[in-house]
FITORMI-416789 format. One line per 8 residues: for each residue z, y, x of N, C-alpha, C, CB. Coordinates in steps of 0.05 Angstrom, whole numbers. Atoms other than C-alpha are relative to their C-alpha. Glycine has a CB too. Layout:
residues N
Z,Y,X,Z,Y,X,Z,Y,X,Z,Y,X; ...
END
This chain:
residues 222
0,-24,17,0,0,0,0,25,18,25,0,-19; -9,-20,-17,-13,66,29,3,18,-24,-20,8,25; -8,-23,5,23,128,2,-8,25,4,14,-1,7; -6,-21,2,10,196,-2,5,20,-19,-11,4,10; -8,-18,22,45,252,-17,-11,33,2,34,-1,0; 17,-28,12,3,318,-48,26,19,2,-15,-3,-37; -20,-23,11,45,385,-37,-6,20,7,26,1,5; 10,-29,-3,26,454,-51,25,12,13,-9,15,-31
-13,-22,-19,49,508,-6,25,15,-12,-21,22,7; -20,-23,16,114,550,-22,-12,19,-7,22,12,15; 1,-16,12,109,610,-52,-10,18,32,27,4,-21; 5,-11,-34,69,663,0,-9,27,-22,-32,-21,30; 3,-30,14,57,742,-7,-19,-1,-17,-7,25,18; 29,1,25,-13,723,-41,12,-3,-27,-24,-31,3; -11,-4,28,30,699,-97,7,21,-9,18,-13,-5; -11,-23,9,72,756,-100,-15,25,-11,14,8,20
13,-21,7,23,800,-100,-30,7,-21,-3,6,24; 18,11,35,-23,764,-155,-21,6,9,4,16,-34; 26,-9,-19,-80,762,-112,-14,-27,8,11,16,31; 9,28,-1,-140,715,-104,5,-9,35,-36,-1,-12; -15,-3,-26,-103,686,-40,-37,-11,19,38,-30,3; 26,14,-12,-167,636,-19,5,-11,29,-26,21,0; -5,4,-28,-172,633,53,15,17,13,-22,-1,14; -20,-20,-15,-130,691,65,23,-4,17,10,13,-17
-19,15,-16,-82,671,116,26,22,-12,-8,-2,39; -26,-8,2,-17,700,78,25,-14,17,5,-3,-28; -24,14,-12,56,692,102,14,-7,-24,19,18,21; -12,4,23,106,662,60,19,16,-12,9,-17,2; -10,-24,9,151,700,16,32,-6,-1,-13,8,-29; -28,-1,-19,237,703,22,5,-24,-24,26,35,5; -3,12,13,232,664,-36,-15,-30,1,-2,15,-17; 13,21,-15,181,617,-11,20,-14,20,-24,11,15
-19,16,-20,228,601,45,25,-7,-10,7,15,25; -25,10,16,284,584,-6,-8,-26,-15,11,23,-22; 15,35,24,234,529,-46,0,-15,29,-48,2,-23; 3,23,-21,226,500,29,29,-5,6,-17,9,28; -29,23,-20,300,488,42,7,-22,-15,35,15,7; -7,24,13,297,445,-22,-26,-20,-3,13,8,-27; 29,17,-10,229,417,-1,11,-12,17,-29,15,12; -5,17,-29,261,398,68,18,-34,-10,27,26,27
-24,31,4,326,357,23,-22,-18,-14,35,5,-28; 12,15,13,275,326,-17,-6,-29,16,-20,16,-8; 14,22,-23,239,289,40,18,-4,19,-27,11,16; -21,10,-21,298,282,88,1,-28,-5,30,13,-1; 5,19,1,297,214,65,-16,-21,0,6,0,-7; 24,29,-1,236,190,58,-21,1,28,-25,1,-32; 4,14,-18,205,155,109,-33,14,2,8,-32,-6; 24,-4,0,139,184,130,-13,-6,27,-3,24,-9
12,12,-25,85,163,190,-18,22,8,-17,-30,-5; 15,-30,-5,40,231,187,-1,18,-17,-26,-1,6; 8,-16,20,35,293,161,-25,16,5,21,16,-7; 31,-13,-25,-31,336,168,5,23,-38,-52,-35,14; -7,-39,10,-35,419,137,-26,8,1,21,27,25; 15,-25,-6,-86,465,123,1,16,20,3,13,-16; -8,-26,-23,-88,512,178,11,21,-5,-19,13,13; -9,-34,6,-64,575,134,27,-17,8,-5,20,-39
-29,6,-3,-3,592,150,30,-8,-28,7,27,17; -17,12,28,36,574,81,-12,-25,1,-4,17,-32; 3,28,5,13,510,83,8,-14,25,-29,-8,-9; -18,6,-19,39,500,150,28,3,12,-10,6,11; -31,1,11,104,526,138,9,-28,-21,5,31,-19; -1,23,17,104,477,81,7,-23,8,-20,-4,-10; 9,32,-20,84,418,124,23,-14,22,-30,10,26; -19,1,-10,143,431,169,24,-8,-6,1,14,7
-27,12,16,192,434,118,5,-23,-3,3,6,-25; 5,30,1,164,365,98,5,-19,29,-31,-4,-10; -4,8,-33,173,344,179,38,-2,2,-18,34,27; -19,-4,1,239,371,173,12,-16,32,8,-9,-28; -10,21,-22,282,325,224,-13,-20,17,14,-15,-10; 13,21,-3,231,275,231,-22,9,33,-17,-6,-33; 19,6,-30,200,252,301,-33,3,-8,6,-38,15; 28,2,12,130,275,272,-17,19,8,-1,2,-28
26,-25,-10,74,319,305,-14,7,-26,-30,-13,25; 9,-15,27,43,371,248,-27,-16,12,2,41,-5; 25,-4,0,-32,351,244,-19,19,-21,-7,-24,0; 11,-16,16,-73,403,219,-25,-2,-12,1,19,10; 29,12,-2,-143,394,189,-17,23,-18,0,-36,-14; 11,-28,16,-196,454,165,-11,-13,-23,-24,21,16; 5,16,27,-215,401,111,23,7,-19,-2,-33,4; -34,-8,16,-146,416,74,-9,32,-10,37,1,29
2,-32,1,-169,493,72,1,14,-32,-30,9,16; 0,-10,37,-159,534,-7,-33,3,6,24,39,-14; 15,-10,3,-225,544,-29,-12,24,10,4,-1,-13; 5,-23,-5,-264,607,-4,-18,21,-27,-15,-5,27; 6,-25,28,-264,668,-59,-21,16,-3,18,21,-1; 24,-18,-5,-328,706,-32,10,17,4,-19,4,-16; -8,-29,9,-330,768,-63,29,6,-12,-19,9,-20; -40,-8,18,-252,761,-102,11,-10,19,16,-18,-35
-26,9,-13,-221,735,-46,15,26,11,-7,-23,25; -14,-24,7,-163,781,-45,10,22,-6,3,2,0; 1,-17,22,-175,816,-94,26,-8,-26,-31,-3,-11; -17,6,20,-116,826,-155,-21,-14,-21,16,28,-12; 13,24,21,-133,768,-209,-15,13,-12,17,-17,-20; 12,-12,24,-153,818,-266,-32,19,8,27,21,-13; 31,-12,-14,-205,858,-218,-14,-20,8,2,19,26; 26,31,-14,-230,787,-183,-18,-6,-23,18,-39,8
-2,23,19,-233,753,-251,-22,28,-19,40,-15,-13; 17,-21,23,-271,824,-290,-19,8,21,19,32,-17; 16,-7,-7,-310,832,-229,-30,-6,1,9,3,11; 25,20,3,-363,785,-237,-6,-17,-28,4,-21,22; -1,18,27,-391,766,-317,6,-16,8,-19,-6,-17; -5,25,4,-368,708,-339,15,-14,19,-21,-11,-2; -15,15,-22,-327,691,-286,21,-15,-5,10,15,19; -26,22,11,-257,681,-315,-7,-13,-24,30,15,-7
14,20,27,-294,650,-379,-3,-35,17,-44,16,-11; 3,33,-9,-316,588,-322,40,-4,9,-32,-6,41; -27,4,-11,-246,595,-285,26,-12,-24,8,34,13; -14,18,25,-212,581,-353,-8,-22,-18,5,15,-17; 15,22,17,-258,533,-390,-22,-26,12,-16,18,-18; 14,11,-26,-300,504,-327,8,4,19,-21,6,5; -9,-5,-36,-267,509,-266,-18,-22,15,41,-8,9; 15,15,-11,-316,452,-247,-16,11,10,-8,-15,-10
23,-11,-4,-367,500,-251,2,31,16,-12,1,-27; -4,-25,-14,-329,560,-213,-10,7,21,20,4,3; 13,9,-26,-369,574,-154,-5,45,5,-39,-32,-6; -2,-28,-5,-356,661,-134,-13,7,21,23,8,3; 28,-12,-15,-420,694,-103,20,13,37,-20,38,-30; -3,-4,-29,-411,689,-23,23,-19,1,5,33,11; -32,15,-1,-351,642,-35,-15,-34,5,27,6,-40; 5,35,4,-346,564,-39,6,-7,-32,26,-21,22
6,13,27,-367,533,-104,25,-22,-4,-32,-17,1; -26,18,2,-316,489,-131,-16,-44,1,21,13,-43; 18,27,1,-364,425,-133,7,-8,37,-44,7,-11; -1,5,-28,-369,434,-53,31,-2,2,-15,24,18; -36,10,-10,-290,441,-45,1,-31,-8,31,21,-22; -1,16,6,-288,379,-89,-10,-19,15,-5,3,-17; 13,24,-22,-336,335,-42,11,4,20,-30,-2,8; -13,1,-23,-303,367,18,33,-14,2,0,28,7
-17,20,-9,-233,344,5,5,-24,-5,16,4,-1; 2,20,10,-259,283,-25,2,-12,37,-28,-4,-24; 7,12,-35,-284,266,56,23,8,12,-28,14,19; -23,2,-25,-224,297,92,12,-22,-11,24,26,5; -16,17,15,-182,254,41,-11,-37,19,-11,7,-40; 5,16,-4,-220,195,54,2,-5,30,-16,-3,-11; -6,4,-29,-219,201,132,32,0,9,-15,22,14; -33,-4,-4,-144,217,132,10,-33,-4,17,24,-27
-2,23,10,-140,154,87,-3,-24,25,-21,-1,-22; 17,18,-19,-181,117,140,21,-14,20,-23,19,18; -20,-3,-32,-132,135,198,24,-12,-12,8,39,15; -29,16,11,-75,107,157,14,-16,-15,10,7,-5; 2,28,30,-77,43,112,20,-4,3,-17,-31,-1; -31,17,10,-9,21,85,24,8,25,-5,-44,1; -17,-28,-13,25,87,118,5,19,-19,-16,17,22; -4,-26,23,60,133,82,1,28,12,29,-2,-18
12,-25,-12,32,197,92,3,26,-11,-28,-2,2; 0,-37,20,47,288,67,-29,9,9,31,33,14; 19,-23,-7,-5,330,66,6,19,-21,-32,-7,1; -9,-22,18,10,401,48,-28,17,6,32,16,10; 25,-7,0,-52,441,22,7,25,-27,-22,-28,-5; 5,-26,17,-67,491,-34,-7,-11,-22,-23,22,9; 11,6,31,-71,488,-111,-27,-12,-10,-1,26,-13; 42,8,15,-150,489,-122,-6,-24,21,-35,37,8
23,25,-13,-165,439,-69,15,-29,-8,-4,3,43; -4,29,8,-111,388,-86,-5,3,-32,33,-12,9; 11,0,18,-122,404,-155,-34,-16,-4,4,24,-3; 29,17,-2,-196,373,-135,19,-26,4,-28,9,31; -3,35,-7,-169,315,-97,22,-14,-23,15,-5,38; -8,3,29,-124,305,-161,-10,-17,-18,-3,19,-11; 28,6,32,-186,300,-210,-13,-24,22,-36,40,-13; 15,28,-11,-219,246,-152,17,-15,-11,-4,-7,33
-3,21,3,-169,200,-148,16,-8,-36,14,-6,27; -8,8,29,-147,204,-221,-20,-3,-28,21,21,-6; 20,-2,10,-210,213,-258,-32,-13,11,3,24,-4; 20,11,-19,-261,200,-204,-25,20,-12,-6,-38,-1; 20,-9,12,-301,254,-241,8,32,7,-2,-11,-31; -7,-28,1,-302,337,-233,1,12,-20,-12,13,12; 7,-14,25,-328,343,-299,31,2,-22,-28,-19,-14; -24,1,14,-257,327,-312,33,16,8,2,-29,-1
-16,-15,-14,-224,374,-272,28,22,-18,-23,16,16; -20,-10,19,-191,416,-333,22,-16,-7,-11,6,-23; -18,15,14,-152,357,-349,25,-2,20,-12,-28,-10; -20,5,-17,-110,364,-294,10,29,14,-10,-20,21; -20,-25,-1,-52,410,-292,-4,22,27,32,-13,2; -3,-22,-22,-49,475,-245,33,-19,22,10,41,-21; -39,8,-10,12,458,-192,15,27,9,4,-25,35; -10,-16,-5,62,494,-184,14,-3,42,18,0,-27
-7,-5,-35,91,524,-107,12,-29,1,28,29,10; -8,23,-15,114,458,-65,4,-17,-25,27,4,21; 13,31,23,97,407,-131,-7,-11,16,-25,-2,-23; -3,25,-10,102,340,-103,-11,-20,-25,31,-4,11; 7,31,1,54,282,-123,-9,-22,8,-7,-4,-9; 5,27,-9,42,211,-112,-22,-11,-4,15,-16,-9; 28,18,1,-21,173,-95,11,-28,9,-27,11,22; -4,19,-21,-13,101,-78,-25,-18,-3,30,-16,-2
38,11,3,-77,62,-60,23,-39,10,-41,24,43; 10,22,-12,-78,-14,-56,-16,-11,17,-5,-7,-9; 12,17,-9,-116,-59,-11,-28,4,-10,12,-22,-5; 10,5,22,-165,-60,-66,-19,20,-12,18,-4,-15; 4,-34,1,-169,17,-73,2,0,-28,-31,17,13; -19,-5,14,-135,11,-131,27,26,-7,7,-19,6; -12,-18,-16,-105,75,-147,27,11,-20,-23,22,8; -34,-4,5,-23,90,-179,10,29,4,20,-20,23
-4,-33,-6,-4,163,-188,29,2,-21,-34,24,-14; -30,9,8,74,151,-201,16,18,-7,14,-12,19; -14,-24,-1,88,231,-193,-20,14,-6,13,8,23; 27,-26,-4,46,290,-206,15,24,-24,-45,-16,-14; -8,-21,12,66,356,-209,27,9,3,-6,-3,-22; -26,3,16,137,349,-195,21,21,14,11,-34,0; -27,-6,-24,189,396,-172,21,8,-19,-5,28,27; -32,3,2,254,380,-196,13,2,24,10,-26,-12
-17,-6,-29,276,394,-124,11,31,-6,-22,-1,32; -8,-24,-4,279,459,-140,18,8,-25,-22,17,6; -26,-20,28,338,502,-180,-20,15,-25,22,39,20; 15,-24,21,315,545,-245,-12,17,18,20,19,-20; 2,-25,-15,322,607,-201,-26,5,21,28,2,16; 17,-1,-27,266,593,-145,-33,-7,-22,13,-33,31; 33,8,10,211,569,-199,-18,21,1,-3,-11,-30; 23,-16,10,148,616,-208,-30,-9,-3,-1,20,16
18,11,15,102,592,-249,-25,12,-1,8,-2,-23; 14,-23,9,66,659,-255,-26,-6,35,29,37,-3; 16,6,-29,42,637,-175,-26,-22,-7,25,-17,26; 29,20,22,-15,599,-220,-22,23,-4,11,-13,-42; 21,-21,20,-81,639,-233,1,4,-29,-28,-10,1; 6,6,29,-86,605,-299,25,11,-7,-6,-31,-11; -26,-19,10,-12,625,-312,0,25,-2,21,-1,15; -3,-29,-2,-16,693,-290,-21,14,-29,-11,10,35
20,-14,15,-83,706,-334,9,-15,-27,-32,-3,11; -9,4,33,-57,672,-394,29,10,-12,1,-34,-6; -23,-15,4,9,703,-389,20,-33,-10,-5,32,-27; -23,19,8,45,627,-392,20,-3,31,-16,-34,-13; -19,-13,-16,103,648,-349,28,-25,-4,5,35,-13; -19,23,4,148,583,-381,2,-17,25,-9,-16,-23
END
C-alpha cells in the first residue's frame, strides 16, 4: 500500500490579502504560522518516508511543519507549483474575476474550463500534476509519503485519483489552509481516499475559510 498525504499550504499574505495568489511567491501569515504548529502535532506521529513541496515559499513552510522532528530531507518539485494566473495573477479576486468576460462564470461553474489569458489553463495544470504525481508515485511504492502544494493543483490531483475525469472537477470541494487528505493506492492501483479535506487539527479560532476563491466570491465564510 502506498500512502499519500495531500496538504494545502497554511494560510500566506495572498490569502490575507484576497488576492489571486498563483505563482506569486507569498510569505506566510502570523496566523498561518499558528495552523502550522497544529499541522506539526498532527504528523508528529505518523510515520513518513518523503516529503516533496512546491517551491513557493508557503508550501515550503508547510512541508516543514509536516517534517517537523523527523530525519527527512524537504524535496521540492516545480511540478507541485499553484497554477499560473496570467493576467489576474495578483490581482484582488473581484478585479481578476470582472477583469476578463466570463471569467468568474467558468471559475464558478467550470473550473475545468478555467484557463486566464497568458496564464496556465486548468486542463494543463491537471495533466501536469497528474505526471509529477505519478513520478513521485514511481519513486515510492508502499511508502508513505506528504506533499504540500496549493488548492487548485491538488484540487486537480483530487478530481484524478477520485474521479479520473476533469470534467468532474466541480465535484470536489475547495480545501481549506493545511486540509489533510488521504490517497492510498494498492498494488493494483486501486485507489482508497479515507480523508479528504480534513482539518480538525485545527481550533475554531485559526480556521479561514474565506482563504478559498470560491468562498470569498460567494461570500460562504461558514
Amino acid at each position: 500500500m502506498t500512502k499519500i498525504y495531500l496538504v494545502r499550504h497554511c494560510e500566506a499574505m495572498g490569502n490575507v490579502k484576497q488576492i489571486f495568489q498563483g505563482t506569486t511567491d507569498c510569505d506566510i501569515s502570523d496566523l498561518g504560522g499558528r495552523q502550522l504548529e497544529y499541522l506539526r502535532r498532527r504528523f508528529a506521529d505518523i510515520e513518513l518516508d518523503a516529503v516533496y513541496s512546491s517551491p513557493l515559499l508557503r508550501a515550503k513552510k508547510t512541508a516543514l511543519a509536516i517534517i517537523g522532528k523527523k530525519s527527512i530531507e524537504l524535496k521540492t518539485d516545480n511540478g507541485l507549483i499553484e497554477l499560473d494566473g496570467g493576467v489576474v495573477e495578483g490581482m484582488p479576486f473581484l478585479e481578476a474575476f470582472n477583469s476578463v468576460p466570463g471569467l468568474l462564470d467558468v471559475w464558478k461553474n467550470r473550473p475545468q474550463d478555467f484557463a486566464p489569458p497568458a496564464g496556465e489553463s486548468m486542463r494543463s495544470a491537471y495533466a501536469r500534476i497528474d505526471r509529477t504525481a505519478q513520478k513521485i508515485i514511481a519513486e515510492n511504492r508502499g511508502k508513505a509519503i506528504a506533499v504540500s502544494s496549493h488548492g487548485g493543483i491538488l484540487r486537480c490531483l483530487l478530481c484524478k485519483f477520485i474521479k479520473n475525469d476533469i470534467e468532474y472537477l466541480n465535484d470536489i470541494p475547495g480545501l481549506e489552509n493545511t486540509a489533510v487528505s488521504l490517497i492510498e493506492l494498492d498494488d493494483n492501483g486501486n485507489v482508497n481516499v479515507p480523508v479528504l479535506n480534513d482539518i480538525s487539527h485545527l481550533p475554531q479560532g485559526l480556521l479561514n475559510r474565506k482563504s478559498r476563491v470560491a468562498a470569498y466570491l460567494t461570500g460562504d465564510d461558514k
